[in-house]
Backbone as CSV, one residue per row, in Angstrom:
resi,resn,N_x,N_y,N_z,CA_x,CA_y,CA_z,C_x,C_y,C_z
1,UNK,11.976,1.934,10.924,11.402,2.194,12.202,12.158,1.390,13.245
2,UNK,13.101,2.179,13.689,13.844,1.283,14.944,13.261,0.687,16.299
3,UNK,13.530,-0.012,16.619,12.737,-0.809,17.941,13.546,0.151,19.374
4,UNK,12.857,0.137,20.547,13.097,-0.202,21.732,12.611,-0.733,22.940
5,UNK,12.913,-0.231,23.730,12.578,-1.110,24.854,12.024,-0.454,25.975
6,UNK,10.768,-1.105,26.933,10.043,-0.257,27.898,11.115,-1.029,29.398
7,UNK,11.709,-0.391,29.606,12.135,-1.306,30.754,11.607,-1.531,32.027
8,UNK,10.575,-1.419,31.879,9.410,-1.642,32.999,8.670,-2.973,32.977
9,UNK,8.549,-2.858,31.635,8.109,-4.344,30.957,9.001,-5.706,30.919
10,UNK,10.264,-5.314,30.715,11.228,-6.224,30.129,11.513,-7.188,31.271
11,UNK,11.809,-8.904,31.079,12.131,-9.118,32.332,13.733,-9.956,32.386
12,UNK,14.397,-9.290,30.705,16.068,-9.613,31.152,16.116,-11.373,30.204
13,UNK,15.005,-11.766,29.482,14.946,-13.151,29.443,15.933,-13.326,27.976
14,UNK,16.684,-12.500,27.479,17.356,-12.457,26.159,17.167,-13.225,24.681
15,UNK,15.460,-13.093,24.932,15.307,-13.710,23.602,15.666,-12.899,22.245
16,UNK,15.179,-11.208,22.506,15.427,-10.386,21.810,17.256,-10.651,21.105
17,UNK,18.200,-11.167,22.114,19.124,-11.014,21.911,19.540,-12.022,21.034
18,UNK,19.293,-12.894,20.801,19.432,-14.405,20.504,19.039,-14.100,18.850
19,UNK,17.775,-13.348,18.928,17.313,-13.470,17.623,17.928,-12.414,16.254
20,UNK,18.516,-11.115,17.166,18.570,-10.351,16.998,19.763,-10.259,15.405
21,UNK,19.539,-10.061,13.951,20.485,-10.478,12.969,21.524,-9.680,13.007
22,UNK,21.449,-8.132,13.199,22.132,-6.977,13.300,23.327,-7.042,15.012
23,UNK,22.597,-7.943,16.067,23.174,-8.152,16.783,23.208,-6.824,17.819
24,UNK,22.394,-6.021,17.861,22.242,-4.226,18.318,21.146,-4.312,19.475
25,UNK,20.508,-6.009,20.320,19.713,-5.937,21.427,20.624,-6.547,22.425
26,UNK,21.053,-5.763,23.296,21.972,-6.154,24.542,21.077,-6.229,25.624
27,UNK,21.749,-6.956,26.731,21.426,-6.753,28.148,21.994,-5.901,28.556
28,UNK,21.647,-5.174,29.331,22.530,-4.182,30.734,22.645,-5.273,32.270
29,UNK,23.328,-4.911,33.079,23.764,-5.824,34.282,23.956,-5.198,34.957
30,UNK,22.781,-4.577,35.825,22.384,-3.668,36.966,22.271,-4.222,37.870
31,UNK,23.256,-3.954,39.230,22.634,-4.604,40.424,21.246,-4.064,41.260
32,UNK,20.683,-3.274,40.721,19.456,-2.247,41.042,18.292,-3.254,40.223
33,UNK,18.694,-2.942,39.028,17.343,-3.003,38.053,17.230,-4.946,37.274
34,UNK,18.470,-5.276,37.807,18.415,-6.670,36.916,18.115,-6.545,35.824
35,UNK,18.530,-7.510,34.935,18.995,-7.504,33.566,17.826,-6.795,32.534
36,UNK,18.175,-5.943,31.903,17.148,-5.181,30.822,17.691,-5.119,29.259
37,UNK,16.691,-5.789,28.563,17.273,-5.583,27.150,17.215,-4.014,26.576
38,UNK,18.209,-3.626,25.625,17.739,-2.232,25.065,18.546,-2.673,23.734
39,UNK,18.245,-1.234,22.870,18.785,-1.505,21.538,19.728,-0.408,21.290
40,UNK,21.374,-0.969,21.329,22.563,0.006,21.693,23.074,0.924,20.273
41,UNK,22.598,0.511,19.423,22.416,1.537,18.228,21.326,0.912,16.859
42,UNK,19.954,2.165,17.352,19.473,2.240,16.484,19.009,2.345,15.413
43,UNK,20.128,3.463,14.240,20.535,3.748,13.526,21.206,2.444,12.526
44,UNK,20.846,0.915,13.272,21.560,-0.182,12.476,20.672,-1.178,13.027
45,UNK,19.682,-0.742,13.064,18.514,-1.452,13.139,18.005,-1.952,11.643
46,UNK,17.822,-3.218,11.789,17.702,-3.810,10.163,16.157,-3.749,9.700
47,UNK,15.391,-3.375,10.808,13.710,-3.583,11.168,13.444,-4.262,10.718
48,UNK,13.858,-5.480,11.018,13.052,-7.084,10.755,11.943,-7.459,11.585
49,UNK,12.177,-6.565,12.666,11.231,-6.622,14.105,10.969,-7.895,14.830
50,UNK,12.177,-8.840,14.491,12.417,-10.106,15.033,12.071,-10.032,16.665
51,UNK,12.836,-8.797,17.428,12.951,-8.917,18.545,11.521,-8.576,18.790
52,UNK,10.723,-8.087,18.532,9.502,-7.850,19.016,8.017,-8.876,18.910
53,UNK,8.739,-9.520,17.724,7.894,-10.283,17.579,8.266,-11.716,19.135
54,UNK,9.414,-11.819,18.831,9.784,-12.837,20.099,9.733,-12.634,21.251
55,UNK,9.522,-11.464,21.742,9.291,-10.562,23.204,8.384,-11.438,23.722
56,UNK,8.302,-12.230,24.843,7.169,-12.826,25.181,6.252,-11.703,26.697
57,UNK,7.132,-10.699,26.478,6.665,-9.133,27.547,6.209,-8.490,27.340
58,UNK,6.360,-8.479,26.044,5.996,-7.239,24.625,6.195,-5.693,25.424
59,UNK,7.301,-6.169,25.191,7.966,-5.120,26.272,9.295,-4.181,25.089
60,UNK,8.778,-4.401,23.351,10.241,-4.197,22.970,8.759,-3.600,22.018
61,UNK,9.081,-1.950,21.342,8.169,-1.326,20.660,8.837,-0.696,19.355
62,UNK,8.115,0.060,18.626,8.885,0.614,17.224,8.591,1.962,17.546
63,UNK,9.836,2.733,17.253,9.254,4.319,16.653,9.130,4.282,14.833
64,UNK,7.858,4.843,14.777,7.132,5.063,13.858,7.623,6.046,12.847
65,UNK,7.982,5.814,11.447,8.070,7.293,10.635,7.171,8.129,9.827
66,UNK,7.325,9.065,10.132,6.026,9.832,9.828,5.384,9.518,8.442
67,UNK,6.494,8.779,7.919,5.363,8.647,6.091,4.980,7.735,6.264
68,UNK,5.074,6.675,7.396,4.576,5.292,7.444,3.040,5.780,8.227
69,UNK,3.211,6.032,9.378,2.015,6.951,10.434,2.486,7.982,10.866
70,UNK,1.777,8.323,10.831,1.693,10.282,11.197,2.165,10.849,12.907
71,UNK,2.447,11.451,13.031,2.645,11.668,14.369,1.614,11.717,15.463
72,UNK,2.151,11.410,16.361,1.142,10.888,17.492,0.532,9.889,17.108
73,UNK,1.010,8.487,16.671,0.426,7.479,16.485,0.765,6.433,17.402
74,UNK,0.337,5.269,17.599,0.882,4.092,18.565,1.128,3.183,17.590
75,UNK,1.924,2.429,17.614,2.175,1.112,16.464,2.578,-0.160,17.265
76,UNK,1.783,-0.917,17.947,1.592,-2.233,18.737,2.017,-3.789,17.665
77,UNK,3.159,-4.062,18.422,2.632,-5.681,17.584,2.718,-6.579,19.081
78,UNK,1.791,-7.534,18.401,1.307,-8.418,19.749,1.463,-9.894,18.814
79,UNK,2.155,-10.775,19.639,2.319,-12.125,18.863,1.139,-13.350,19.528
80,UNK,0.266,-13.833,19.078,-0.686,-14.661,19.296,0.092,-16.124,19.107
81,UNK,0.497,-16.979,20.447,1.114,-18.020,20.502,0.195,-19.309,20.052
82,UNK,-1.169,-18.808,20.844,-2.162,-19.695,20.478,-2.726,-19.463,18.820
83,UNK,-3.212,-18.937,18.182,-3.023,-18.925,17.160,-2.307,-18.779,16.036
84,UNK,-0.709,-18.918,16.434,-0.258,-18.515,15.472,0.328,-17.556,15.031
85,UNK,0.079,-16.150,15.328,-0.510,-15.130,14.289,0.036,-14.017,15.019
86,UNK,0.935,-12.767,14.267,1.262,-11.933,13.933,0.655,-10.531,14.083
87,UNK,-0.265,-9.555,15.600,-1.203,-8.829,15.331,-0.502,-7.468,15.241
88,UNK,-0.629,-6.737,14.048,-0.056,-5.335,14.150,-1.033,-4.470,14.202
89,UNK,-1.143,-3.317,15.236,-2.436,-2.243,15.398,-1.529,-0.811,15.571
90,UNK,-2.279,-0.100,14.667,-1.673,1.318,14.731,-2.888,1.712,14.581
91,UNK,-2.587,2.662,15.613,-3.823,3.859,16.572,-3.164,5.490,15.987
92,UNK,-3.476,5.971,14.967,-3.383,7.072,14.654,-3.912,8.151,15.471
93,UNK,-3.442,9.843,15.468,-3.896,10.565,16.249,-5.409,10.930,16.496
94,UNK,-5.986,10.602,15.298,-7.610,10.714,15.244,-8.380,9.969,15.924
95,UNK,-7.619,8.853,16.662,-8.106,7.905,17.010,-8.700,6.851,16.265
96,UNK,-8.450,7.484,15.189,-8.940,5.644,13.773,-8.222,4.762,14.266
97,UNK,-8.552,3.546,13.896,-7.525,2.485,14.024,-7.494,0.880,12.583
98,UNK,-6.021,0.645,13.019,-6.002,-0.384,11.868,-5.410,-1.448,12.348
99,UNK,-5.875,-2.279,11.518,-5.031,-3.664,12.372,-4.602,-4.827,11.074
100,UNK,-3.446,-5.277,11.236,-3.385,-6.239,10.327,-2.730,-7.640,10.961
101,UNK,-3.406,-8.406,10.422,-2.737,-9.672,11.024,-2.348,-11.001,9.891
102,UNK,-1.257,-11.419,10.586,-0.559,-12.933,9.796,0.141,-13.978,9.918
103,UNK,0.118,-14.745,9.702,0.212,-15.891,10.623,2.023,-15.946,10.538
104,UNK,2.386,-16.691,12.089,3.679,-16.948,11.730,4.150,-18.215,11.245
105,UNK,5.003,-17.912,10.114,5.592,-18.802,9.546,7.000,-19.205,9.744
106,UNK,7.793,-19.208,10.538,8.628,-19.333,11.525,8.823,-20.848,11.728
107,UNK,10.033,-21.273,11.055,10.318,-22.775,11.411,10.660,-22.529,12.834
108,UNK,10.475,-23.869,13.464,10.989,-24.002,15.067,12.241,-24.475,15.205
109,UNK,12.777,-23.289,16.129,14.485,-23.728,16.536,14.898,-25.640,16.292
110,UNK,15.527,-25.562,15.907,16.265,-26.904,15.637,15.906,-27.798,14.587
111,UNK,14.693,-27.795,14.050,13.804,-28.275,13.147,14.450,-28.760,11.570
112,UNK,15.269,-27.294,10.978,15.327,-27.197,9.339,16.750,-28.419,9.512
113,UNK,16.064,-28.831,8.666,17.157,-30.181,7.840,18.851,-29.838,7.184
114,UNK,19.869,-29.961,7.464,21.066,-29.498,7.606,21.284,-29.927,5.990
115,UNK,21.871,-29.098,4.921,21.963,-29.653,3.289,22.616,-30.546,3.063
116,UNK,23.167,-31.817,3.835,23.604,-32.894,3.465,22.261,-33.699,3.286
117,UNK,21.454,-33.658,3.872,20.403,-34.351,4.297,19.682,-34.588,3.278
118,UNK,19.881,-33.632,2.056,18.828,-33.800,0.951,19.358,-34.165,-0.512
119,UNK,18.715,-34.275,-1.339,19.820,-34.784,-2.405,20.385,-34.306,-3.237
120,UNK,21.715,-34.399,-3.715,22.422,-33.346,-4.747,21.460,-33.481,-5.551
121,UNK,21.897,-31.755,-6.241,21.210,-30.786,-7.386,22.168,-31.694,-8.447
122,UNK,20.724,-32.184,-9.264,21.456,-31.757,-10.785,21.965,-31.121,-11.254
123,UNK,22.658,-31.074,-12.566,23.491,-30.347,-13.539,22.387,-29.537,-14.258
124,UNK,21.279,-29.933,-14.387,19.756,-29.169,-15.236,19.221,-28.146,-14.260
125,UNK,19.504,-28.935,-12.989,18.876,-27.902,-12.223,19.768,-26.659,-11.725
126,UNK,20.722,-26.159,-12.574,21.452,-24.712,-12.381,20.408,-23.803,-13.591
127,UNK,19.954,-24.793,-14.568,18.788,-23.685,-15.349,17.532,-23.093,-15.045
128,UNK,17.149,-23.783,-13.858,15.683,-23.712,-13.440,15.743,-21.866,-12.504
129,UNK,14.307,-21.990,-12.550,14.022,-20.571,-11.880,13.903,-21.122,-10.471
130,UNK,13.571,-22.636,-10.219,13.657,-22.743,-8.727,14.475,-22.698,-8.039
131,UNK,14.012,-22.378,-6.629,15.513,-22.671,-5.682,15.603,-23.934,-5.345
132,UNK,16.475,-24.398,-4.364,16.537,-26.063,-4.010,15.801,-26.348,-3.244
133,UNK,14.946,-27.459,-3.932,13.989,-28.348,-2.970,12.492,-27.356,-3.257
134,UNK,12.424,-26.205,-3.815,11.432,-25.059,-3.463,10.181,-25.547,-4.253
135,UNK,9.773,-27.150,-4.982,8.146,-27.237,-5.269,7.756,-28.017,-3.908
136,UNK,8.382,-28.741,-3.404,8.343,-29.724,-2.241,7.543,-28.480,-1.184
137,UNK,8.880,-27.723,-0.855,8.218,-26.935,0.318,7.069,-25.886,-0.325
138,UNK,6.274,-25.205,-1.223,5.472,-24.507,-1.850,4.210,-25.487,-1.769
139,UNK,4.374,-26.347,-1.776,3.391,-27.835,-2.402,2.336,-27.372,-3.153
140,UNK,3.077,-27.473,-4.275,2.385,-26.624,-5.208,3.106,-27.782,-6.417
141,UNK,2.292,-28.759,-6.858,2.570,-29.681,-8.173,3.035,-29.052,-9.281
142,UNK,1.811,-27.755,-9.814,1.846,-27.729,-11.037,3.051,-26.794,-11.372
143,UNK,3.848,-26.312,-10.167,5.120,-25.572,-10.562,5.261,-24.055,-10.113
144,UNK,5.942,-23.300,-10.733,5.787,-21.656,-10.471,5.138,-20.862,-11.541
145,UNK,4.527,-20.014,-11.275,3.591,-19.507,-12.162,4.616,-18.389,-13.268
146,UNK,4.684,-18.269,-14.672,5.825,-18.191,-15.587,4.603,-17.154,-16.135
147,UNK,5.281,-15.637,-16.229,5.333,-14.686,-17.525,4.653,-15.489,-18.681
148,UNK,3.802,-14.987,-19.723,3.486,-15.386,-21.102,3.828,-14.316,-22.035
């Protein structure tokens, strides 16, 4: 489901762009309209929906595919700064509606610890199912939960 952009909404602030992994949310540089993000090929849209979630305009939307929602549907995400939290609402043509929400888990720009910082991997630890450092950040003592 590729993203775009309402440019009515948008106010040019390039967060979309910054975040963007595929690198496909540009500005335009209108002396009319001042700066508007859009998404210059959709078709390479990774739908991570990074940019929408970071929109602080919510000014950047998804088209919907029909096996996901049906046509004539609305598919809203709204990011809750104060709580946290992740709100997705899709308004189907019947007018039902659904909503799901989740919190963001989103380290903050500058924050994650650079891999010198932590301590070389053992030689044992190329056997393990963990990744590096991964009971610390899980905080979870008793380990990863193992097949019987």
């Amino acid at each position: 489901m590729p993203t775009f952009v309402y440019a009515s909404k948008c106010d040019g602030c390039g967060k979309c762009v910054d975040i963007c992994p595929s690198d496909i949310m540009h500005l335009t540089h209108s002396m009319f309209n001042g700066r508007k993000a859009y998404n210059i090929e959709p078709n390479y849209c990774w739908e991570c929906y990074s940019c929408v979630k970071e929109c602080p305009q919510h000014a950047i939307d998804i088209r919907g595919y029909a096996d996901f929602a049906p046509l004539d549907h609305k598919l809203t995400v709204l990011r809750d700064q104060e709580k946290l939290e992740i709100h997705w609402k899709i308004k189907y043509r019947d007018s039902s509606k659904n909503q799901f929400s989740f919190p963001i888990r989103t380290t903050k720009w500058g924050t994650i610890k650079a891999p010198q910082s932590y301590d070389q991997p053992q030689p044992e630890d190329l056997h393990s199912q963990l990744l590096s450092h991964e009971p610390q950040y899980l905080k979870n003592a008793r380990g990863l939960a193992t097949l019987t």
